[in-house]
MIMIPA-825071 format. One record per residue (C-alpha): residue number from 1; residue in three letters; x, y, z. Coordinates in pm, whole numbers. Example, Ala and Ser with C-alpha at 12.3 -4.5 7.8 and 13.67 -1.06 7.14 Angstrom:
2
1, ALA, 1230, -450, 780
2, SER, 1367, -106, 714
//
This chain:
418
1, UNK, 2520, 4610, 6178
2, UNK, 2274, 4799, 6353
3, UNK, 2172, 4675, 6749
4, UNK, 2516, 4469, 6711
5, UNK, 2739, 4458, 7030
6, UNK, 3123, 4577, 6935
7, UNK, 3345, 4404, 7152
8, UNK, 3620, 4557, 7336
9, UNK, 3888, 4446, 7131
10, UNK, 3771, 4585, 6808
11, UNK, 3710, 4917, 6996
12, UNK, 4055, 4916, 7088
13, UNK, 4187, 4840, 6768
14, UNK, 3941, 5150, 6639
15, UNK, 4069, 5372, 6885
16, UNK, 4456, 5274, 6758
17, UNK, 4338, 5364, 6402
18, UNK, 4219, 5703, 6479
19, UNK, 4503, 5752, 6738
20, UNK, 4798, 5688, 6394
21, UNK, 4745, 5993, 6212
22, UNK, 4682, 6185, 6546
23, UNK, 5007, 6059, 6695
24, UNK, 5199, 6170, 6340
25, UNK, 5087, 6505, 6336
26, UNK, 5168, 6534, 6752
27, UNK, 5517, 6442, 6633
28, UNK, 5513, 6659, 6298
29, UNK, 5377, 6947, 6500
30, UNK, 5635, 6885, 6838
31, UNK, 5899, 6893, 6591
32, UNK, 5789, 7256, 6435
33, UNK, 5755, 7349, 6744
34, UNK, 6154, 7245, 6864
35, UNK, 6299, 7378, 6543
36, UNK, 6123, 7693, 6565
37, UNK, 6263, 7755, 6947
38, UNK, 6634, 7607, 6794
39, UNK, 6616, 7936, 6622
40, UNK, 6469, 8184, 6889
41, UNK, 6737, 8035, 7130
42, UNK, 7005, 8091, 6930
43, UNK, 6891, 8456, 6856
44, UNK, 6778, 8553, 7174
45, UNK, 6903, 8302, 7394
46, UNK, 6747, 8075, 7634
47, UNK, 6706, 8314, 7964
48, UNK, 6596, 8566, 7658
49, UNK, 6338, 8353, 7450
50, UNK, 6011, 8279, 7580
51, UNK, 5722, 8015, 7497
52, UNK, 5533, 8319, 7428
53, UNK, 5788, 8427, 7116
54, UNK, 5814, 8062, 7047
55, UNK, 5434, 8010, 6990
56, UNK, 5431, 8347, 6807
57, UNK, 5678, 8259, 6527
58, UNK, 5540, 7925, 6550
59, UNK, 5168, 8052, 6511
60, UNK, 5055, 7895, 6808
61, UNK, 4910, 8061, 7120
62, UNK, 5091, 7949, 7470
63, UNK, 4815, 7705, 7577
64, UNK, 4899, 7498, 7243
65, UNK, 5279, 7562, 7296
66, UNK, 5215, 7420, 7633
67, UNK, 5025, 7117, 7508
68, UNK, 5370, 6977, 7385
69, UNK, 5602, 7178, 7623
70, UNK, 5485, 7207, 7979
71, UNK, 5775, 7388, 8086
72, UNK, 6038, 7596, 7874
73, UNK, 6286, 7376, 8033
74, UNK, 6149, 7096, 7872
75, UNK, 6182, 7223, 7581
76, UNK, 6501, 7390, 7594
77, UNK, 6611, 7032, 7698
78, UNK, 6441, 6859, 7334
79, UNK, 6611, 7133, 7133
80, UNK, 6944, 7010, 7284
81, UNK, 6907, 6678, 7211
82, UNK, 6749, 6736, 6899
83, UNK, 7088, 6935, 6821
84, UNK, 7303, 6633, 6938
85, UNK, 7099, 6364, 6754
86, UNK, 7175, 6567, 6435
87, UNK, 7525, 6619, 6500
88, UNK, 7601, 6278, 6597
89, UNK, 7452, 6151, 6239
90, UNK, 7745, 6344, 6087
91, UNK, 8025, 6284, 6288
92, UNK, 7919, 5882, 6269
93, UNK, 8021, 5906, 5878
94, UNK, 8381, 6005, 5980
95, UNK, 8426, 5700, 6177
96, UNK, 8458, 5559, 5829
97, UNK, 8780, 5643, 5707
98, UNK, 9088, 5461, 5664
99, UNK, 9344, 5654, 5897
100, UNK, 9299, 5957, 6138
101, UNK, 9422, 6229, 5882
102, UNK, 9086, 6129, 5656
103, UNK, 8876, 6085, 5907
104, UNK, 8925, 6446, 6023
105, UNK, 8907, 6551, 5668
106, UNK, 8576, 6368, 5631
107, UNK, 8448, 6504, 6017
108, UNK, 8516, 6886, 5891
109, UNK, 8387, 6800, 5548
110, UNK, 8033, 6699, 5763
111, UNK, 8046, 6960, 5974
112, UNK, 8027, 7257, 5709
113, UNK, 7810, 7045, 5484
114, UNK, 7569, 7098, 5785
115, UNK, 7635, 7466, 5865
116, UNK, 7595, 7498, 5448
117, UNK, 7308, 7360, 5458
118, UNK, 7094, 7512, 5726
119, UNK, 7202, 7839, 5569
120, UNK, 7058, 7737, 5250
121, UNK, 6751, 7621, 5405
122, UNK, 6761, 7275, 5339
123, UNK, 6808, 7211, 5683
124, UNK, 6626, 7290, 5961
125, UNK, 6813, 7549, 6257
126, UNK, 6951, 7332, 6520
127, UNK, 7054, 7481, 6845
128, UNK, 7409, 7641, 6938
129, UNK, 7553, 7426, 7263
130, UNK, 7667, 7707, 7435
131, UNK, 7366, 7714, 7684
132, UNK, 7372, 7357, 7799
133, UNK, 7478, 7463, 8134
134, UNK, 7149, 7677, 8182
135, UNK, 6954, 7265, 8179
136, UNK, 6825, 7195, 8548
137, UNK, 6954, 6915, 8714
138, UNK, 6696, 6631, 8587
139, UNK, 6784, 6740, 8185
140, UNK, 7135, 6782, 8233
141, UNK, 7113, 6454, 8312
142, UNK, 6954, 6312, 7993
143, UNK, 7147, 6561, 7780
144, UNK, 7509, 6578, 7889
145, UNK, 7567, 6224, 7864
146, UNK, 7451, 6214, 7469
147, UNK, 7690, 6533, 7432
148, UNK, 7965, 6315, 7585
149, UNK, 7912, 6049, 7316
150, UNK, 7982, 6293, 7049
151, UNK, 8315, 6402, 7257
152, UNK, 8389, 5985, 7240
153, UNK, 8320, 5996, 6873
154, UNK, 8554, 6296, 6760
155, UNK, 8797, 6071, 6958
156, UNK, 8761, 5727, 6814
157, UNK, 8797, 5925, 6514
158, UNK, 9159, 6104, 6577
159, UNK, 9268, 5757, 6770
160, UNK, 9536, 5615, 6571
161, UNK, 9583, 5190, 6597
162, UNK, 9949, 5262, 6767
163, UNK, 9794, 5477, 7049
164, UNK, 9864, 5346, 7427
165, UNK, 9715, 5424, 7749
166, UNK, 9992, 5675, 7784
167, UNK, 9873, 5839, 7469
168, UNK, 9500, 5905, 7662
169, UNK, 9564, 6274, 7789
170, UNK, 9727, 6402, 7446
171, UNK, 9427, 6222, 7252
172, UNK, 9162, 6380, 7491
173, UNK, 9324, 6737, 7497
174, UNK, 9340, 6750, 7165
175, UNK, 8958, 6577, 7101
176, UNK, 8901, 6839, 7273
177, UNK, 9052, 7134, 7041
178, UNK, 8855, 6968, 6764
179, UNK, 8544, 6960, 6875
180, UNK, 8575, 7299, 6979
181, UNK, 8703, 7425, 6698
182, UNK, 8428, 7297, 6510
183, UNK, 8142, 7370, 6739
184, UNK, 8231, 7724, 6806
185, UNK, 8300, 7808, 6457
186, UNK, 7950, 7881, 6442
187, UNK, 7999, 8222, 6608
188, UNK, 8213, 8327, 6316
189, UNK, 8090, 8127, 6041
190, UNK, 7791, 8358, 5952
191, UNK, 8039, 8636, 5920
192, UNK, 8096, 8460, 5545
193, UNK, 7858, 8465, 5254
194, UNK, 7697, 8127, 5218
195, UNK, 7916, 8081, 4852
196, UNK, 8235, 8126, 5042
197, UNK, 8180, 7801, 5272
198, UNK, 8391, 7579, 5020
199, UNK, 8668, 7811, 5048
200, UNK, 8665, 7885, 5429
201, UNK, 8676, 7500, 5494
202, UNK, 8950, 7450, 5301
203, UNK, 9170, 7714, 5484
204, UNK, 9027, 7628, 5785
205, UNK, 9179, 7242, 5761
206, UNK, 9475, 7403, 5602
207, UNK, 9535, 7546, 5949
208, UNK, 9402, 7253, 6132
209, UNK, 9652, 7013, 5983
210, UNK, 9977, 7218, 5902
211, UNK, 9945, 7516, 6221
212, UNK, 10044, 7816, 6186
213, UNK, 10424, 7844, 6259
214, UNK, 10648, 7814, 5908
215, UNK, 10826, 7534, 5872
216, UNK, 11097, 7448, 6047
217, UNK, 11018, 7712, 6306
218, UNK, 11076, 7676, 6619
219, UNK, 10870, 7820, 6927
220, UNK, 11013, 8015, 7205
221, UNK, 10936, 7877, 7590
222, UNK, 10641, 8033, 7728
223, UNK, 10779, 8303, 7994
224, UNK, 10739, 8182, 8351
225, UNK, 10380, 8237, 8485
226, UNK, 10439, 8488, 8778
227, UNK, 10295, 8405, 9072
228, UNK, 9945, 8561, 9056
229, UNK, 9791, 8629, 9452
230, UNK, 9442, 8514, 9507
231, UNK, 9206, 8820, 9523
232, UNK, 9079, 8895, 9894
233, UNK, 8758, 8743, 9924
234, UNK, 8577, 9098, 10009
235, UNK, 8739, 9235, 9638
236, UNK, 8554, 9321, 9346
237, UNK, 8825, 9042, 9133
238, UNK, 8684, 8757, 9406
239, UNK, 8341, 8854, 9302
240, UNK, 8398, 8816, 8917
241, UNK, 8597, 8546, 8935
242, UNK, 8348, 8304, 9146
243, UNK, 8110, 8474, 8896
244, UNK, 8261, 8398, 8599
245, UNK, 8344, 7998, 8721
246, UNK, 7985, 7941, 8813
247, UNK, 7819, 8077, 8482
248, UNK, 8095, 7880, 8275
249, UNK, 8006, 7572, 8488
250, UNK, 7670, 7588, 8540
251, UNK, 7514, 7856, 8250
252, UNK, 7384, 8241, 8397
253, UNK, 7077, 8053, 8580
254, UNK, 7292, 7849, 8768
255, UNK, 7505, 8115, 8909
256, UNK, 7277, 8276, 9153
257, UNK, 7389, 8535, 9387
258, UNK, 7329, 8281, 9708
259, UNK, 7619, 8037, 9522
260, UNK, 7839, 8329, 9440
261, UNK, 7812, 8495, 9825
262, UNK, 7839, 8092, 9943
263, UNK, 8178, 8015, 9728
264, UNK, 8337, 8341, 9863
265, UNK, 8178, 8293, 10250
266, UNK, 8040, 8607, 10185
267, UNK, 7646, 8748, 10260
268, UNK, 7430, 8856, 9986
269, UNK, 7441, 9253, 10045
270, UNK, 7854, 9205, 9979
271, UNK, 7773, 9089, 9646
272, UNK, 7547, 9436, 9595
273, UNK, 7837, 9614, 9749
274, UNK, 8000, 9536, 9413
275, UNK, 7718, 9531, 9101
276, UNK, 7387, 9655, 9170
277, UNK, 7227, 9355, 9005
278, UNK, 7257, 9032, 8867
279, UNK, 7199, 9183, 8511
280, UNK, 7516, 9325, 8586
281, UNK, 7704, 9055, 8625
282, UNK, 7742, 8904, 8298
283, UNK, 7861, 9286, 8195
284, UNK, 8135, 9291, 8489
285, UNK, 8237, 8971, 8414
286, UNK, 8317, 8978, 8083
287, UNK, 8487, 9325, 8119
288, UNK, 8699, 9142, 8338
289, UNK, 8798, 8830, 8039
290, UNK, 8808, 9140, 7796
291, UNK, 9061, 9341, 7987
292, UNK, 9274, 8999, 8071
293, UNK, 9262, 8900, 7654
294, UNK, 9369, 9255, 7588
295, UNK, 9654, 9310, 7870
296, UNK, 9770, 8971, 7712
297, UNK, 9814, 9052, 7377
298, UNK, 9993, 9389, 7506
299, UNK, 10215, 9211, 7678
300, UNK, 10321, 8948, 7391
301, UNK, 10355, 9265, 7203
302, UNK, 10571, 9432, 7403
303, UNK, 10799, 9132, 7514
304, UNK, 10855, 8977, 7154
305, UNK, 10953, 9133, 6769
306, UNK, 10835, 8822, 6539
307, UNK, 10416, 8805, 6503
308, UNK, 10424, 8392, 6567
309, UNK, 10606, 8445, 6872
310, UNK, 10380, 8739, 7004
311, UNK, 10053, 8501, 6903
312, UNK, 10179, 8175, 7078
313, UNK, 10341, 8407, 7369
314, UNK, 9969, 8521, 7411
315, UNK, 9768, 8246, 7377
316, UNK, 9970, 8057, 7602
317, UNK, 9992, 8314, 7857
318, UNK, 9620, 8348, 7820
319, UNK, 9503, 7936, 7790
320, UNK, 9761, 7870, 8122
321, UNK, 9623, 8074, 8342
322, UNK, 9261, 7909, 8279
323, UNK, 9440, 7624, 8454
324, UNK, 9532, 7822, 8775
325, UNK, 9363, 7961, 9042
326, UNK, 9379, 8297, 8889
327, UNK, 9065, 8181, 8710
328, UNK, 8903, 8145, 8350
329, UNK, 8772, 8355, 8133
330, UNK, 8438, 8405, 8089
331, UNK, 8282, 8158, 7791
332, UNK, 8143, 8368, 7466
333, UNK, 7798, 8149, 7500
334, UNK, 7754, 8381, 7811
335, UNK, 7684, 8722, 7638
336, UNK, 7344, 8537, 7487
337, UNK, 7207, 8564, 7857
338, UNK, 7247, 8970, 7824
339, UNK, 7027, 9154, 7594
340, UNK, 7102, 9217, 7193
341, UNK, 7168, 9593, 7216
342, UNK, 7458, 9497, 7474
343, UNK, 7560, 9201, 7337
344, UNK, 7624, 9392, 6950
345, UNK, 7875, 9606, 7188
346, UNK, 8035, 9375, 7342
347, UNK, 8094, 9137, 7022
348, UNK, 8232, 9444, 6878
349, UNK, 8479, 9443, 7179
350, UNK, 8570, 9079, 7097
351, UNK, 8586, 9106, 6758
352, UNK, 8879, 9350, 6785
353, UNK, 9067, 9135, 7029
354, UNK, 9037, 8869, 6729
355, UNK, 9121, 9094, 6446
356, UNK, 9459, 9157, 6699
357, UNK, 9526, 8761, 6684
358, UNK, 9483, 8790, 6291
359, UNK, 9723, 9088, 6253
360, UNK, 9975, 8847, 6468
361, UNK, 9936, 8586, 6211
362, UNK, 9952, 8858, 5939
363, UNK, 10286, 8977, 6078
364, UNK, 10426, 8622, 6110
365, UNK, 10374, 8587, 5748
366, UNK, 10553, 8907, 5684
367, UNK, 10798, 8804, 5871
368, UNK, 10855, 8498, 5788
369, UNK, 10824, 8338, 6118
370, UNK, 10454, 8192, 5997
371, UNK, 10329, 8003, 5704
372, UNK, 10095, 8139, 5440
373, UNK, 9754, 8103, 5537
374, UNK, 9459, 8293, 5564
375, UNK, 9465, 8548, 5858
376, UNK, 9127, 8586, 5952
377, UNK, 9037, 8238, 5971
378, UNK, 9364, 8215, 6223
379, UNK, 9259, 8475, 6448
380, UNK, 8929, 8314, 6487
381, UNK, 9045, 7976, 6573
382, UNK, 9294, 8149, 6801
383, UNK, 9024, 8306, 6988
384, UNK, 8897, 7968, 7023
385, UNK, 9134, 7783, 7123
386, UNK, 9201, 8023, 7393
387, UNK, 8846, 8057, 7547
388, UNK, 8773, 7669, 7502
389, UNK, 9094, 7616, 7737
390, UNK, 8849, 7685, 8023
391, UNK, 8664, 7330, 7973
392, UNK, 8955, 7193, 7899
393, UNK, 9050, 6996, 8263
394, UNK, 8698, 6851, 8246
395, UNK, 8743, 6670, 7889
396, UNK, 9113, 6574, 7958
397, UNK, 9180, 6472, 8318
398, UNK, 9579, 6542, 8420
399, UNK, 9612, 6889, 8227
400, UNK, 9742, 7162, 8436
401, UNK, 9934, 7479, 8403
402, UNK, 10268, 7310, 8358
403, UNK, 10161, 7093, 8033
404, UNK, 9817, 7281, 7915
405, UNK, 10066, 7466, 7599
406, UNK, 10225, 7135, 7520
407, UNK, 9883, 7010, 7496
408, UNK, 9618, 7205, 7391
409, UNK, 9848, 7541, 7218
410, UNK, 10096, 7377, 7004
411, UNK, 9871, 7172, 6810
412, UNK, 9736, 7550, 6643
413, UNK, 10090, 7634, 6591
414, UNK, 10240, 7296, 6425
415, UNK, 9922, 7114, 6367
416, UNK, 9639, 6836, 6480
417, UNK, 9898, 6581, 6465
418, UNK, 10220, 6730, 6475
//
């Protein structure tokens, strides 16, 4: 009515009507926004994408962008979680199953299902987890712990109802080789047509559950580790190898040259004694894990005649040392912080360290010393299972160089629950 007084309540309950639709299309919009940058990350990388190449595939200008991301880092951080939330709704369903065995079954099952299905478009791009360790201190904080809850759930879901305390560090180690067989798959998956997705699961669990090795075959000791001298502090090796354990700790960001000179008590002109730049340092460093994963598979070569032996002689040799002082090798997640024209080479390089882990399994066949299954789908979960060995002390607490193989190797050569 006209000349009436509107009291404050109904103008609050007008302002909550217009706010509804507002406040739905904020969210709508925020969520374009975090699946668009899901895909620029994972193309270009975080340290590589922008907001600026974010708003542009998202047709927004920066000051919009900015409207519902202040900071990259925030939004880096909500593409994260946004990942987790959607992995977590899958691996939930596997919880459901009877006995471990189906559980897995139904975990794998999930996880292609949602690989399948972003290909196809029916899903929205969610982000790759390799660049969690580039998240500042404050969203580390928020996001790790919802990435450990997915750890916890791949667990509950291999935990059998005889399992004992004593049982924890075999469950965790090999919780571990799951989950990392399944997250990093995503590296190789797009290697296969979208059809072939039925088919590559199916060898993939045929691996997961029956290994590698034929039946009834035994595997030779590991050969004694020799006793590896630290590097002198003021060496090039000293350099890459603080390098390499901050990036895989704390993401390319995190390993500044202060922390690297600090680690080795070192000043910051030694470190430019060495590499010229810290856009070098990714390139050093993996040259470094290259020429380790390549010296390795010489050696296993070299030392044994039957292909299973020279693939587990390898990837022990290789996932042991990552327990040592001698160091880790640098994490694959690490070459998205160097630019695409260098990162197609240096794939290439690790592609044909993979393809050497497939011809083992290949030859094993031949031989007889290894079960039929498909090659190429074995090298690539070799590969994995040796560069996920460097995380592996922080998801299982007691593994060291002494039981690492028993632990985290065998399980690809005999199976999950050999």
């Amino acid at each position: 009515m006209t000349g009436a007084r509107v009291s404050r309540a109904e103008l609050s309950e007008h302002a909550m009507e217009v706010d509804r639709p507002q406040t739905a299309r904020y969210a709508q919009k925020r969520e374009q926004i975090i699946q668009t940058a899901a895909r620029q990350f994972n193309t270009l990388g975080v340290r590589g994408a922008t907001l600026e190449d974010i708003g542009r595939d998202a047709g927004m200008n920066l000051t919009s962008i900015r409207h519902y991301f202040r900071r990259k880092e925030d939004l880096v951080a909500a593409a994260f979680q946004q990942s987790i939330a959607a992995h977590a709704v899958r691996f939930e369903r596997a919880r459901e199953g009877d006995n471990r065995e189906e559980r897995v079954r139904c975990l794998v099952r999930e996880y292609f299902d949602m690989r399948r299905s972003i290909r196809t478009g029916a899903s929205p791009e969610v982000m790759i987890f390799g660049d969690m360790r580039s998240l500042n201190e404050q969203h580390a904080a928020e996001v790790w712990p919802r990435y450990a809850d997915l750890f916890r759930t791949v667990r509950a879901i291999m935990q059998s109802p005889d399992d004992t305390y004593e049982h924890r560090l075999v469950l965790n180690a090999r919780a571990h080789f799951l989950l990392a067989q399944l997250i990093r798959s995503v590296f190789w998956l797009p290697s296969y047509p979208v059809e072939s997705m039925e088919r590559v699961e199916r060898m993939f669990l045929d691996i997961l559950f029956n290994g590698l090795a034929a039946p009834g075959q035994g595997l030779p000791e590991p050969a004694p580790e020799e006793a590896t001298q630290a590097p002198r502090q003021s060496s090039l090796e000293s350099f890459l190898l603080a390098a390499t354990r901050l990036i895989n700790e704390q993401g390319y960001r995190g390993a500044s040259v202060e922390r690297i000179a600090a680690e080795l008590n070192r000043t910051k002109g030694a470190f430019y004694h060495h590499v010229e730049g810290k856009g070098d340092l990714v390139v050093a460093c993996f040259n470094r894990t290259l020429g380790l994963l390549q010296d390795a598979q010489r050696q296993a070569v070299a030392t044994e005649s039957a292909g299973l032996a020279q693939a587990y002689a390898a990837v022990s040799a290789l996932v042991r040392r990552q327990q040592t002082p001698a160091g880790p090798l640098l994490r694959n997640s690490a070459l998205m912080s160097v630019d695409i024209a260098q990162r197609e080479t240096m794939q290439r390089q690790m592609a044909q360290v993979v393809m050497r882990f497939a011809d083992m399994a290949t030859d094993a066949q031949l031989d007889g010393s290894g079960r039929l299954c498909d090659a190429r789908i074995a090298g690539e979960m070799l590969m994995v299972t040796v560069s996920s060995a460097a995380q592996l002390k922080g998801w299982a607490n007691g593994v060291n160089a002494e039981n690492a193989v028993d632990l985290f190797v065998r399980p690809m050569f005999h199976g999950l629950f050999a």
